[in-house]
PAZAPA-4460 file (N, C-alpha, C; in steps of 0.05 Angstrom, whole numbers, plus 32768, in hexadecimal, padded with zeros to 4 digits):
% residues 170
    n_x    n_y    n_z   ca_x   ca_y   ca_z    c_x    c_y    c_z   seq   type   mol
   8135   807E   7DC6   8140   8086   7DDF   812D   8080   7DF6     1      X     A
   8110   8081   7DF0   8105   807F   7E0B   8102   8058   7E12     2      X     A
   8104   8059   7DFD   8106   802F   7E05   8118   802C   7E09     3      X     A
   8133   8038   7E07   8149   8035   7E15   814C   803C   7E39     4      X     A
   813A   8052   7E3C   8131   8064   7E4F   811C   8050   7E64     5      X     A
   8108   8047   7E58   80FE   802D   7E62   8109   8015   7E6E     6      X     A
   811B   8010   7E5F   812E   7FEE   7E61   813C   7FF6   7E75     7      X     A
   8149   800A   7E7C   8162   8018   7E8F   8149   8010   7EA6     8      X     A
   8139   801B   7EA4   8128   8020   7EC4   811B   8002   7ECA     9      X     A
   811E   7FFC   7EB5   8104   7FDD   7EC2   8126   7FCF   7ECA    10      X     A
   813E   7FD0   7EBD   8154   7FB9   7ECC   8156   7FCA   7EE5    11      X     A
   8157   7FEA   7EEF   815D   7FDF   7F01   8149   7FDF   7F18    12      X     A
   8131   7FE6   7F0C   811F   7FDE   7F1F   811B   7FB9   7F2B    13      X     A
   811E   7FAD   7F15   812B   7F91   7F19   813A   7F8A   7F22    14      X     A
   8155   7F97   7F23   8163   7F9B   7F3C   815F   7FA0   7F55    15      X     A
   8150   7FB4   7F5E   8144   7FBE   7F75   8134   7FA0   7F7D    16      X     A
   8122   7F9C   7F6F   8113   7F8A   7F7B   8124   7F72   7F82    17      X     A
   813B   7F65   7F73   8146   7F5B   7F81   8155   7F5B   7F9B    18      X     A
   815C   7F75   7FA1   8168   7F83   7FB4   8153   7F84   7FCD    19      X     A
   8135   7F84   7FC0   8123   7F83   7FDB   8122   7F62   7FE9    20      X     A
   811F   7F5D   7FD2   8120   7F42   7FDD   8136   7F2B   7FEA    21      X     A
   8152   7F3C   7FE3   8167   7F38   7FFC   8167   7F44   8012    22      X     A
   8154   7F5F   8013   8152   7F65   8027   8142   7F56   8043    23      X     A
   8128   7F52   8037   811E   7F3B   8040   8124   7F22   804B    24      X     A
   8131   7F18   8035   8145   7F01   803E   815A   7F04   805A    25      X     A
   815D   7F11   8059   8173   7F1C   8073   8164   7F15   8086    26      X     A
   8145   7F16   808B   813C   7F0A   80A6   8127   7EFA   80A8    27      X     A
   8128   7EED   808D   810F   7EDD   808B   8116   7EC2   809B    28      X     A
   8126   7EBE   80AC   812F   7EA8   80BA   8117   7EAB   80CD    29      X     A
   8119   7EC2   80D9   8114   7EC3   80F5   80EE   7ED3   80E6    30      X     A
   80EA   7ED1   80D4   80CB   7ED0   80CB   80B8   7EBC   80DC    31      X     A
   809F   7EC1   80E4   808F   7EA5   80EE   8088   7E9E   80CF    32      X     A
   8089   7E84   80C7   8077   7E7B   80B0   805E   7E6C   80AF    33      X     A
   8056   7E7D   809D   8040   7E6C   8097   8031   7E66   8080    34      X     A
   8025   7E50   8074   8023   7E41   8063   803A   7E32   8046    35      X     A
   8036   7E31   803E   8050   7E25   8028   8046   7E29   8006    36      X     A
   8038   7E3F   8003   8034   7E44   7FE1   804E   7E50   7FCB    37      X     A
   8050   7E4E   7FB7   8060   7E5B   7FA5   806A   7E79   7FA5    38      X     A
   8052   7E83   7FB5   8051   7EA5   7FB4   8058   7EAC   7FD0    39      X     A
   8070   7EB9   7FCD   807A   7ECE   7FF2   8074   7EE0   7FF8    40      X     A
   805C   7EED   800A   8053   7F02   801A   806E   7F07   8033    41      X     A
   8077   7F17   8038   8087   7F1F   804A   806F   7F3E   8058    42      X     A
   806A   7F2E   8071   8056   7F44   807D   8062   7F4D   8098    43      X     A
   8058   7F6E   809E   8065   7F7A   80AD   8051   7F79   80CA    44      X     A
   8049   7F6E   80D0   8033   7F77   80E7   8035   7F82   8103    45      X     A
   8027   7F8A   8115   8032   7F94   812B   801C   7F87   8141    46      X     A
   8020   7F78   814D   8004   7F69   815E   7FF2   7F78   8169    47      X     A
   7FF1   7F90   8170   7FDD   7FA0   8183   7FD2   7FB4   8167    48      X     A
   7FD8   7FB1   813F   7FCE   7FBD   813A   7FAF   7FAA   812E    49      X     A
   7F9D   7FB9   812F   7F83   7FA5   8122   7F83   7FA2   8105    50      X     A
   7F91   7FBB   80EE   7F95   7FA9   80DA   7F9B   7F92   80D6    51      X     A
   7FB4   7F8B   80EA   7FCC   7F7C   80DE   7FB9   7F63   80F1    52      X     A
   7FAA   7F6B   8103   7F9A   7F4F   8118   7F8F   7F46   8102    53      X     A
   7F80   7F59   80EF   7F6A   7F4E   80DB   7F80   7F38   80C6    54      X     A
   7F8E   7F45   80BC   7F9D   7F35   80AA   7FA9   7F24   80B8    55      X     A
   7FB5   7F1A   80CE   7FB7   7F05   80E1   7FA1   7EF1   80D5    56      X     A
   7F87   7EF4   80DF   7F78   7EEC   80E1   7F6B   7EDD   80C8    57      X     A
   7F6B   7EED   80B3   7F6B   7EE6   8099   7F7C   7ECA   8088    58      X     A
   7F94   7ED2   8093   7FA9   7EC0   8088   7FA5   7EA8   809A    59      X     A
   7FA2   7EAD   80B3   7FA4   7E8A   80B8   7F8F   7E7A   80C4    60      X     A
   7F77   7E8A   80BD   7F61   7E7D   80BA   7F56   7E63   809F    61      X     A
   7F63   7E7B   808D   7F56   7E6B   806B   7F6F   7E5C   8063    62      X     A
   7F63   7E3A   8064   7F7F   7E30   805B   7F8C   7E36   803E    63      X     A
   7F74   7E34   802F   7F81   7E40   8010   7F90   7E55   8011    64      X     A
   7F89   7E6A   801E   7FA4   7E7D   8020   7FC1   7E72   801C    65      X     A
   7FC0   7E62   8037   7FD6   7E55   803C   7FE5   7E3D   802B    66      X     A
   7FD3   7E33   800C   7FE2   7E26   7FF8   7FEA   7E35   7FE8    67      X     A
   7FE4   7E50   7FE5   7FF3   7E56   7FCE   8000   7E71   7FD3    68      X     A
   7FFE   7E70   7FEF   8015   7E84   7FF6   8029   7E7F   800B    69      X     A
   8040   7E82   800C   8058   7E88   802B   8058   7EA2   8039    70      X     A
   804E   7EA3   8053   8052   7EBA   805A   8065   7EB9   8071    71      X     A
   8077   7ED1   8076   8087   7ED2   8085   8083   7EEA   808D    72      X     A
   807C   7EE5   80A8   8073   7EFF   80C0   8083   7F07   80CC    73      X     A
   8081   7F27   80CB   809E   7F2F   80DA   8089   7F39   80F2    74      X     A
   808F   7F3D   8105   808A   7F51   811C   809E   7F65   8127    75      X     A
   8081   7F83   811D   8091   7F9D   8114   807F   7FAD   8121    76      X     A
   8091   7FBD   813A   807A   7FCF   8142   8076   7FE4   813C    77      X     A
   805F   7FF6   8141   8053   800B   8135   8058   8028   814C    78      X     A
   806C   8034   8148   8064   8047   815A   804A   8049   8174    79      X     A
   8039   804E   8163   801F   805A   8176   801A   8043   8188    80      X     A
   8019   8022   8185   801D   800C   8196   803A   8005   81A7    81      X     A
   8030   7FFE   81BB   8043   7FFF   81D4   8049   7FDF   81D8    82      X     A
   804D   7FCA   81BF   804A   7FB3   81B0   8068   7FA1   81B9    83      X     A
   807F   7FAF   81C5   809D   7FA4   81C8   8097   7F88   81D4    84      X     A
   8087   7F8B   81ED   8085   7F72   81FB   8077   7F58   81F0    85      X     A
   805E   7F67   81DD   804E   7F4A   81D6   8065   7F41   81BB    86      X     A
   8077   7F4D   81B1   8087   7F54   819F   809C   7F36   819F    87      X     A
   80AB   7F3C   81BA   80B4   7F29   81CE   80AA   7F0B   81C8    88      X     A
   8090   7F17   81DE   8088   7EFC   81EA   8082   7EED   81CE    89      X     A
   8070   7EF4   81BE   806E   7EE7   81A4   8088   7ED6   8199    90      X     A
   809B   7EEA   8195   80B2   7EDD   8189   80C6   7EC4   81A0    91      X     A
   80C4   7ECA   81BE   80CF   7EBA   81C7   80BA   7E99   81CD    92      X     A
   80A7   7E9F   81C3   809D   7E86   81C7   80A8   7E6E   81BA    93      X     A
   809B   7E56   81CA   80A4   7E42   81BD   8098   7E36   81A3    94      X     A
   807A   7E4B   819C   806E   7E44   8181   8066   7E5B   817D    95      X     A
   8076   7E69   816E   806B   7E8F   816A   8054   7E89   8156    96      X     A
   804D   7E74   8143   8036   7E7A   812F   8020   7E7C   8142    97      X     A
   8025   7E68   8156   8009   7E61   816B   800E   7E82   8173    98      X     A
   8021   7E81   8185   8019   7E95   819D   8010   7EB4   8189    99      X     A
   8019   7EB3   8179   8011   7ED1   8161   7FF2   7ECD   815C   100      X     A
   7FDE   7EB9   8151   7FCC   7EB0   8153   7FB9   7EB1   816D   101      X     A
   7FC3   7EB0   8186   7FBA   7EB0   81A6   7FBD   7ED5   81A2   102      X     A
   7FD6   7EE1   8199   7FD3   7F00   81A6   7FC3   7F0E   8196   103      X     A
   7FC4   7F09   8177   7FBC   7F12   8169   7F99   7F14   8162   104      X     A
   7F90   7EF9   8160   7F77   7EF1   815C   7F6A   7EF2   8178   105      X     A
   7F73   7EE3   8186   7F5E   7EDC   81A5   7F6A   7EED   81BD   106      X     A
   7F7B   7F02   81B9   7F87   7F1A   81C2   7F90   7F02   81EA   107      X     A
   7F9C   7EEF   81DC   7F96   7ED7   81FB   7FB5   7EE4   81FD   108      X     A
   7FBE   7EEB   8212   7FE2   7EED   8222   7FE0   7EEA   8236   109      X     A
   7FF4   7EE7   8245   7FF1   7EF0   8263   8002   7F0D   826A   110      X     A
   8002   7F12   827A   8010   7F2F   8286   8025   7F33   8287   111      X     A
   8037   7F3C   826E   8053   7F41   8267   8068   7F50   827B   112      X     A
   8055   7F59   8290   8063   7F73   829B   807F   7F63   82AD   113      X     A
   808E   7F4E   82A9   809A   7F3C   82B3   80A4   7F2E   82A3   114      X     A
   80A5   7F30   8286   80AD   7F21   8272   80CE   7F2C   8272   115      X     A
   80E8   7F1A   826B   80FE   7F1A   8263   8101   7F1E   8247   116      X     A
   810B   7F32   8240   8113   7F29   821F   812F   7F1D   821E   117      X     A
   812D   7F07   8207   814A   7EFA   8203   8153   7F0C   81FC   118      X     A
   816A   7F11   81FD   8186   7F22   81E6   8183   7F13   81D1   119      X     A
   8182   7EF8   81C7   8183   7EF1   81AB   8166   7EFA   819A   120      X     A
   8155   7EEF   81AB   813E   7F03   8197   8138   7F1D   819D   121      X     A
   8143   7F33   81B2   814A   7F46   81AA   8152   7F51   819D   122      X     A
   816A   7F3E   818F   817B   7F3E   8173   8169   7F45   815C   123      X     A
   8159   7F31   815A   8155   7F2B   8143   813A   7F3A   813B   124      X     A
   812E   7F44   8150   8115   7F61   814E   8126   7F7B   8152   125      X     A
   813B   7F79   8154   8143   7F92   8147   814D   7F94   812F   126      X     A
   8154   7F74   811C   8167   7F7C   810B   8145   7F7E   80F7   127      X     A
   812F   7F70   80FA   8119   7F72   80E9   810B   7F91   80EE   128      X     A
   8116   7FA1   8106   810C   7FC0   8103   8126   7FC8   80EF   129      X     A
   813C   7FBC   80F1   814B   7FCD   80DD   813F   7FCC   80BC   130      X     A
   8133   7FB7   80B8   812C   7FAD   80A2   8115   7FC3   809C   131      X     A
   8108   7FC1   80B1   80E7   7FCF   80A8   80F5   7FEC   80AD   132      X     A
   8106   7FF7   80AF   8114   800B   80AE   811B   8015   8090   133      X     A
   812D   8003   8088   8139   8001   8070   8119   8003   805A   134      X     A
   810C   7FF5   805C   80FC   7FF0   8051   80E8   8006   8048   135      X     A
   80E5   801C   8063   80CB   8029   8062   80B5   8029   806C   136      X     A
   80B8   800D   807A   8098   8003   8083   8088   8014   8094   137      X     A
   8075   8023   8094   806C   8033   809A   804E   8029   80A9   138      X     A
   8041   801F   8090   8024   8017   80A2   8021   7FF6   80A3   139      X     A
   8018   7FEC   80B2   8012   7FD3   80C2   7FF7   7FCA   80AF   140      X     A
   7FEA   7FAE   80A6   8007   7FA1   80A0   8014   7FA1   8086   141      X     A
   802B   7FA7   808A   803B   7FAB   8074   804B   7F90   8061   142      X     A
   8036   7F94   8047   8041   7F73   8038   8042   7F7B   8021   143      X     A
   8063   7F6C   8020   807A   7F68   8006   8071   7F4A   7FFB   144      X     A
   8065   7F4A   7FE1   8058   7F30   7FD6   8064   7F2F   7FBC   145      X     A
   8079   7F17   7FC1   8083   7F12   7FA9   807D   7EF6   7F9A   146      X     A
   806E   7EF7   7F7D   8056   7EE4   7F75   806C   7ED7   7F68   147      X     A
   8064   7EB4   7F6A   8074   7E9E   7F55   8075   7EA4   7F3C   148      X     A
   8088   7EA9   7F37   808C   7EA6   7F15   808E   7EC8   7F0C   149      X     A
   808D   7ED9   7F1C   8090   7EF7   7F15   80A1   7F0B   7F17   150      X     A
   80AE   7F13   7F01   80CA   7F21   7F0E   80C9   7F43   7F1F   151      X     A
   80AA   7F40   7F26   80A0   7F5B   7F33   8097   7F50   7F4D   152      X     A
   809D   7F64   7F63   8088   7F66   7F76   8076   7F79   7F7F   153      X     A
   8064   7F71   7F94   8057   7F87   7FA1   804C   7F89   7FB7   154      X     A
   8053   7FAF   7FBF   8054   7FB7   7FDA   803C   7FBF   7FDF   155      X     A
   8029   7FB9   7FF8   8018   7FC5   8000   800D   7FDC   8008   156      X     A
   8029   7FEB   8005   8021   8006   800E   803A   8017   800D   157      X     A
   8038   8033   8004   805A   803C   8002   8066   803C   7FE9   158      X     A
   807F   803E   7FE9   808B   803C   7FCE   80A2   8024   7FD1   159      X     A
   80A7   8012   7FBC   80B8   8002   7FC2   80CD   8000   7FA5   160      X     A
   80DD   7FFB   7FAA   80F7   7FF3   7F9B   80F2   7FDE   7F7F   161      X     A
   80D9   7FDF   7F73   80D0   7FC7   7F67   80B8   7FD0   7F56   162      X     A
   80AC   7FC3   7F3F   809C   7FD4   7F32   808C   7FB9   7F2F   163      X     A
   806A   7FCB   7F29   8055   7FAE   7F22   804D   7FB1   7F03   164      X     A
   8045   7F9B   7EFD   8042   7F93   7EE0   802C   7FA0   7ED3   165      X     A
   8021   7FBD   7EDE   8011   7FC6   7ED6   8024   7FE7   7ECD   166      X     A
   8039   7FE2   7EDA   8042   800E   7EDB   804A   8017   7EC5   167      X     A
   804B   7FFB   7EA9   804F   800C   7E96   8042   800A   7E7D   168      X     A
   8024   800C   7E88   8017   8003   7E71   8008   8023   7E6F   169      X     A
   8004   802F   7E56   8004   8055   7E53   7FED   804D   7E4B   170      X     A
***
């Protein structure tokens, strides 16, 4: 009974995890990407937090990172940061990896207090707060890393819909 009890929870935790990862999917269009590896980081960051500057900074400094991983950055703000505008301006640029890189790392912008937001990427930073909604995302930065070849993922922080290849060893 309990290996029966086992098998029940790992399909539908398998389930779940595929369920996160359509969730994901739903806005990984409008993701900045960066690098092209086997393995998908889906990271939550918020530009004005310094975790998420550090991990900025990390990822697209070291090119090896960037072979054996895809990351797709959402920009997600954090309460306590007042982040909507660099939020914006990031996303309406004409090269968000650059200009994320300029806000993030070399804190370089100019003075938002005059910036337009489109309605289309209005759109689409609200439908990725719905996501980090749905999701949980709580602390900055927040990364969903799903490895080549593994029918598990893993969350950085929190509880997620998905189990790692260690939770059932007694």
């Amino acid at each position: 009974m309990k290996f029966f009890v086992l098998i029940l929870i790992l399909f539908l935790n398998l389930n779940a995890e595929q369920n996160y990862q359509k969730i994901v999917n739903t806005i990984s269009e409008h993701a900045i990407r960066l690098g092209n590896g086997p393995t998908r980081v889906y990271a939550f960051v918020d530009p004005m937090c310094p975790m998420s500057k550090s991990y900025i900074e990390i990822i697209t400094s070291d090119t090896s990172f960037q072979k054996e991983v895809t990351y797709y950055i959402f920009l997600y703000r954090l309460p306590m940061f007042q982040s909507d505008k660099l939020i914006q301006y990031i996303y309406q640029s004409k090269t968000p990896l650059e200009t994320l890189q300029e806000v993030m790392i070399y804190e370089d912008y100019d003075d938002l207090s005059n910036l337009k937001s489109s309605p289309e990427i209005q759109k689409f930073i609200n439908k990725i707060a719905d996501v980090g909604k749905e999701l949980n995302v709580k602390a900055r930065p927040y990364l969903l890393t799903f490895e080549a070849g593994s029918s598990y993922c893993r969350v950085s922080s929190g509880t997620a819909p998905c189990l790692e290849e260690n939770d059932f060893k007694e």
